[in-house]
Structures are given as structure tokens and as C-alpha cells.
N, C-alpha and C positions, 0 to 999 in steps of 0.2 A: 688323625683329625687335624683338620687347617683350617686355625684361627688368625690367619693374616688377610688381611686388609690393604686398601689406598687410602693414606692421607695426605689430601693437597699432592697426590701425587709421587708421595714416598711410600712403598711398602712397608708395613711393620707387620710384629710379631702377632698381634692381638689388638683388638680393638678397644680396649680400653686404654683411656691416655690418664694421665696424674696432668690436673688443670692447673693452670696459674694459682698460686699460692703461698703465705709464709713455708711452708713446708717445701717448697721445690727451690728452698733459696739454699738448702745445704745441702755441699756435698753428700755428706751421707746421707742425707734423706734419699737423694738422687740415687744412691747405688742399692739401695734398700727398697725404694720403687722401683728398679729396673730387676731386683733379685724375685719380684712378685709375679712377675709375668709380663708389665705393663709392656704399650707397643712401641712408646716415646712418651716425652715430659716439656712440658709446657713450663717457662721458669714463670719466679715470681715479677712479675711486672714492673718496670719501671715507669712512675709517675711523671713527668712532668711538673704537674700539678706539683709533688712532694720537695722538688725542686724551689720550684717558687715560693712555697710557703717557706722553705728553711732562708732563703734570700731574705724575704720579705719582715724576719724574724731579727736577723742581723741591721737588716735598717732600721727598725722598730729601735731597739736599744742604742746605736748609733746617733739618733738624732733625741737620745737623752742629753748628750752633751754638745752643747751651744757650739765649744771652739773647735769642734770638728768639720773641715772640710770634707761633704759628702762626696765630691768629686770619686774620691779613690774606691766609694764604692763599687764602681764598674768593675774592678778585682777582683770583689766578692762573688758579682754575680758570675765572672768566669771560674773563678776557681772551685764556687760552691758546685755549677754542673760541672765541670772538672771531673770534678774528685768523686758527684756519685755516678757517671757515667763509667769512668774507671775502674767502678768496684765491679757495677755491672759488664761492663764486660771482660772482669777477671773470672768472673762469675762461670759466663759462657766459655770461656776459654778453658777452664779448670774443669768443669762440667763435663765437654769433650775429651779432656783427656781421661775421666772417670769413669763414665757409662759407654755403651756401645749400642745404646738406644737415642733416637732421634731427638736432638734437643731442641728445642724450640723457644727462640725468644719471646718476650710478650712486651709492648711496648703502647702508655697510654699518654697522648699528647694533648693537648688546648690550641695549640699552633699550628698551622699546616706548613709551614716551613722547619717546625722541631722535628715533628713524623718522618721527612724526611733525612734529617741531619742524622735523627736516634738510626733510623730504619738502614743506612750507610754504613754507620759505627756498629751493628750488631752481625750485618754478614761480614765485614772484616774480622771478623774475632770468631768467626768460625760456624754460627747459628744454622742448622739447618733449614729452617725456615722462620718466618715472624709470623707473629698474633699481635694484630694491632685492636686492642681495646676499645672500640669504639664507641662510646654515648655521649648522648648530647640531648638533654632534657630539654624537649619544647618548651620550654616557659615564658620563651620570647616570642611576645603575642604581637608584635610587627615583623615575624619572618611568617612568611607561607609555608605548608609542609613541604611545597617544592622546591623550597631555597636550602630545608634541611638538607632533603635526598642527595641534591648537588653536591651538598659539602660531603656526604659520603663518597659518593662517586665521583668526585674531583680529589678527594684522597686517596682513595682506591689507585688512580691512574697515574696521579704522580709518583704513588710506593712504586709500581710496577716496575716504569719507570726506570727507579733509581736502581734498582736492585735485580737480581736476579734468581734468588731463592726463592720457594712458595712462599704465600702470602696470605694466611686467613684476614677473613675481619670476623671480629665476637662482637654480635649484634644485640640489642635491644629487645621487648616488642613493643616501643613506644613511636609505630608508624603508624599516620590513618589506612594506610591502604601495605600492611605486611608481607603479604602476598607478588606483589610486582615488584617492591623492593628487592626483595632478594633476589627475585626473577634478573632483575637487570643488573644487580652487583655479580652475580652469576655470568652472564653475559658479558663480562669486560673479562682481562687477563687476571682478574683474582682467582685463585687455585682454590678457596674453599670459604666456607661460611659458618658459623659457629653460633648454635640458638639455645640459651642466652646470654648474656652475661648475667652476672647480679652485682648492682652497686650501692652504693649507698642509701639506706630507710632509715627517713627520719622520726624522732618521736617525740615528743615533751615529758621534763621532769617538769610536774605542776608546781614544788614547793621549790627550788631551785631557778625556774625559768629559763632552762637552757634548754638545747634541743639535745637530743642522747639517740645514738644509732638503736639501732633492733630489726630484731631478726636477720643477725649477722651472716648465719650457714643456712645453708636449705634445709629441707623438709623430704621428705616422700611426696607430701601432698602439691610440692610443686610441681610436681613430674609433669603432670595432665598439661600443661599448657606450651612445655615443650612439643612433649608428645604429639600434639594436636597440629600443629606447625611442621615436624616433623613427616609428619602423616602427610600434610597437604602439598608440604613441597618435595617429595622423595618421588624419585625419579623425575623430574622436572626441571632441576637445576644443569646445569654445564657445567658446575664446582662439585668438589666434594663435598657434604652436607654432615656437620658434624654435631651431636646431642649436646647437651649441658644441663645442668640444674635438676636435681629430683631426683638426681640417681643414686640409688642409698644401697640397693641391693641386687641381685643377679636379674632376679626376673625385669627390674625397671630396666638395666641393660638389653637383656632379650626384646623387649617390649620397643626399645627406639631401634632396634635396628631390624628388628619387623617391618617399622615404619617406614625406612628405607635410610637411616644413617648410616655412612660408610664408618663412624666412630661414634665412641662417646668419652666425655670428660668429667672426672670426678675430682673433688675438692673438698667439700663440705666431710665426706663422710668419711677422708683420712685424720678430720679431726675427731671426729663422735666413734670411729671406730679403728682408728690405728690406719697406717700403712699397709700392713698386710691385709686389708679388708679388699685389697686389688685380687689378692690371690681368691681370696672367698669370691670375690663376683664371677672370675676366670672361672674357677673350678665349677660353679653354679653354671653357668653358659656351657659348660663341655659335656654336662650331668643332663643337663636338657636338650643338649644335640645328640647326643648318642640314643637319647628314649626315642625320641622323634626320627632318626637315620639321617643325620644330616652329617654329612661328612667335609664340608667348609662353610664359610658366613655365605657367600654366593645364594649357597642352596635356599638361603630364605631368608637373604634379605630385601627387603620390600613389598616381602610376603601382602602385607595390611596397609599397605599404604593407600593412598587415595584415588590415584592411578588405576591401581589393580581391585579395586573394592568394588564388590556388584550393587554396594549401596553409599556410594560417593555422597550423598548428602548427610549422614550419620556423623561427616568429620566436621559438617558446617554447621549442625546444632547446637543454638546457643540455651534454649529453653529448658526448664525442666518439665515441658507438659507432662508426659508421657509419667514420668517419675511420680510426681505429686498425683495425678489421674487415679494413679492406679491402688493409693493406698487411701484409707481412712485413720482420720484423727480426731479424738476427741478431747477435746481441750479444757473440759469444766473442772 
């Protein structure tokens, strides 16, 4: 049986990948994921953002004190990304000499002149490709959605660019029109696309008055929304089409790559269920190709997709008429 795959272009073992994570930041995690089956590993992300807030934290206390000339802060700000850039790619560099599965950097910027500087610094230390993190919360109610897309696709083409390894981007689905988007980040030299990311949910402590994260890991129940995306743009892109978010168990695996992912990537549920939960979904996926006679992913994947669907409008259903029609409730 042949569970290998193309990612962005690289062959791997199996189509499950270990997603950006605190967990894919240790070595032995790494060798402990690559002992399960997985096909390659996505590291934990370096922030930008995380950057600037530890800068931003050093000035904070510096300008406690009056007789301090700020000037020399500009030191800090070199040495603070310095020093975590460094780690990161001791990270990548120790990583390859660990596993012998495809390592993957992941890199989330605010700047479009960092993206590329990080995106430089991660193939010289050896990355077999990058996952650039991409969101950007429309909140800014004087840009048009077409100003956002630019800033993807003006990212996009400068990483290309600079670099020479594949290149995902892990997308959102905070576009009005999802669908052409990716059509057309597809369309440039990007090697693949990644649906979704998850970032940060905010929440309120009412007696406290702060805002407090939630709903940190997925669910099952978010699967459908990948899925659905999944479904509509599988066989349709010119990149490689990669799953995320919802996938908790084997069948959700089977189920995206029905839809026509060439992968999927899990995260959430190496916490809720250990590392070896890779090997459960693996072994699940080999247990249902064999009952079925599938003897590589080829054989079906994009089985269900939208494409190949004799009822292509099923994927674009947003209603629950049909659902609610068909039952009675009585509510007294």
C-alpha cells in the first residue's frame, strides 16, 4: 500500500504532516513525530509580532528611568531579533540533522520587508521549504478587500523571489470572495496553499475586564468548513491544496483528501491526544483503503470533490431548508 504524496512539490511518506506548533519546537518531539508515520513537520512559527512585543517591553521599563539615554536602545532592538532568530534557526538546523522527514519552516510577519529577511535566514539553515502564516483581520474599514488580496499577492511574489525552496501560504477564510483568492495565489510561483489557519479568539472576563483567548485547539466540529473549501477548490488550483483545522480522527483525514487535498495537517489533536495519535489516524486511513481496494492516495483522491460531483451545488449550500423541512418540533 502507497501512502505517499506531493507537498508543494516534495514527496513524502504519508499524508499526514505534524502542523506548526509548541510541540514541533523539540527535537524529540520531532523524532517522536517522524517515528509515527508522519510525512514531514511543520516547526513552531516564529512571530515577528513576538519579537516586537519583547522589544517593546524593554523600552517600557527603560523609560522608568529619566537619566537614561534612549538612543542605545536601537541595540536592543538588534540584538532582541538577534538572538530569537538565532534560536530559530538553530532550531532548523538541529531539526535536519534529527529527522529525515521534510522540515518545514513556518514564519509570521507584520512587515513585508521582515517576510522577506526571515524567509532568507530560514533557507540558509537548511529548511526544506517555508509556511508563511498569513492573516490580516479586515478591521481596517478604509482599505477595500482589494487592497488586502494585493498585500497577499505582493507577498507571495516577493518570497518567491527571494528564495528558492517551496513556499506555502496558511490562509484564513476571512475573504469576501474565497474562492478567486486562492484561485489566483495559486496562479503565481507559490507551490501550495494551506486552509486554515487558526489565530487568535477573543473573549471577555466580565469581573476582571480583560479580554482572555478561547477556544485555543480545534474541535471535530470545525472540520465542515475546511472540508467545504476543500471540496470547492480540489482540482482547481495549480498549487498543492493542503487540509487544516478539524482533524481529530482518521475518517476527518479520509474525508479531506476525498475532497481532493494532496495533505492534511494536524496540531490541535497532538495535544488532546498525544503524538502518537499520527499513527492512529495513519493506521485508520490504511484500514479503510484496504476494505475499499485502494492501493495508493491517487486512487481516490478527489473522489468527492466539486469538480467530480454529479451535484456540484450540494458544496454551495448554505441553508438548512431541506434539514429543518423535514422534521417536526414541538416546543410547548
Amino acid at each position: 500500500m502507497d501512502l505517499s504524496t506531493n507537498y508543494l512539490g516534495i514527496k513524502i511518506k504519508s499524508p499526514v504532516v505534524a502542523g506548526s506548533c509548541s510541540i514541533t519546537s523539540s527535537l524529540k518531539n520531532l523524532k517522536k513525530i517522524e517515528e509515527t508515520g508522519a510525512g514531514a513537520v511543520v516547526l513552531k512559527s516564529i512571530f515577528e509580532e513576538e519579537i516586537y512585543y519583547e522589544y517593546e517591553s524593554v523600552i517600557r521599563d527603560e523609560r522608568k528611568n529619566e537619566d537614561v539615554d534612549m538612543g542605545y536602545l536601537d541595540y536592543y532592538d538588534y540584538k532582541i531579533k538577534e538572538d530569537n532568530i538565532g534560536k530559530y534557526l538553530k532550531l532548523i538546523k538541529d531539526a535536519k540533522q534529527t529527522v529525515k522527514i521534510p522540515v518545514i519552516a513556518s514564519i509570521n510577519c507584520t512587515c513585508s520587508h521582515e517576510w522577506l529577511f526571515f524567509a532568507k535566514k530560514v533557507q540558509e539553515a537548511g529548511a526544506d521549504a517555508i509556511e508563511l502564516n498569513l492573516f490580516i483581520l479586515p478591521s481596517d474599514f478604509s482599505k477595500e478587500c482589494t487592497d488586502i488580496e494585493k498585500i497577499y499577492l505582493n507577498i507571495a511574489a516577493k518570497i518567491k523571489t527571494a528564495v528558492s525552496i517551496p513556499v506555502a501560504i496558511k490562509l484564513s477564510y476571512y475573504f469576501s470572495n474565497l474562492g478567486a483568492v486562492v484561485k489566483k495565489i495559486s496562479e503565481t510561483d507559490i507551490d501550495g496553499v494551506v486552509l486554515f489557519n487558526r489565530f487568535f479568539q477573543p473573549d471577555f472576563d466580565i469581573d476582571k475586564f480583560t479580554i482572555i483567548p478561547t477556544n485555543v485547539l480545534s474541535s471535530s466540529s470545525d472540520l465542515p468548513i475546511s472540508l467545504r473549501w476543500t471540496s470547492i477548490l480540489g482540482g482547481r488550483l495549480n498549487s498543492s491544496l493542503i487540509a487544516s483545522t478539524g482533524i481529530h480522527d482518521s475518517a476527518a483525514v479520509i474525508k479531506q483528501l476525498l475532497a481532493g487535498a494532496d495533505a492534511v495537517q494536524v496540531a490541535s489533536v497532538l495535544y488532546t491526544q498525544g503524538i502518537d495519535s499520527i499513527r492512529t489516524l495513519i493506521d485508520g486511513l490504511k484500514t479503510w483503503m484496504k476494505k475499499h481496494n485502494f492501493e495508493k492516495i491517487d486512487d481516490f483522491r478527489g473522489k468527492m470533490s466539486q469538480v467530480n460531483s454529479p451535484n456540484p451545488a450540494e458544496y454551495e449550500r448554505v441553508q438548512f431548508m431541506k434539514y429543518f423541512s423535514d422534521r417536526k418540533y414541538d416546543l410547548d
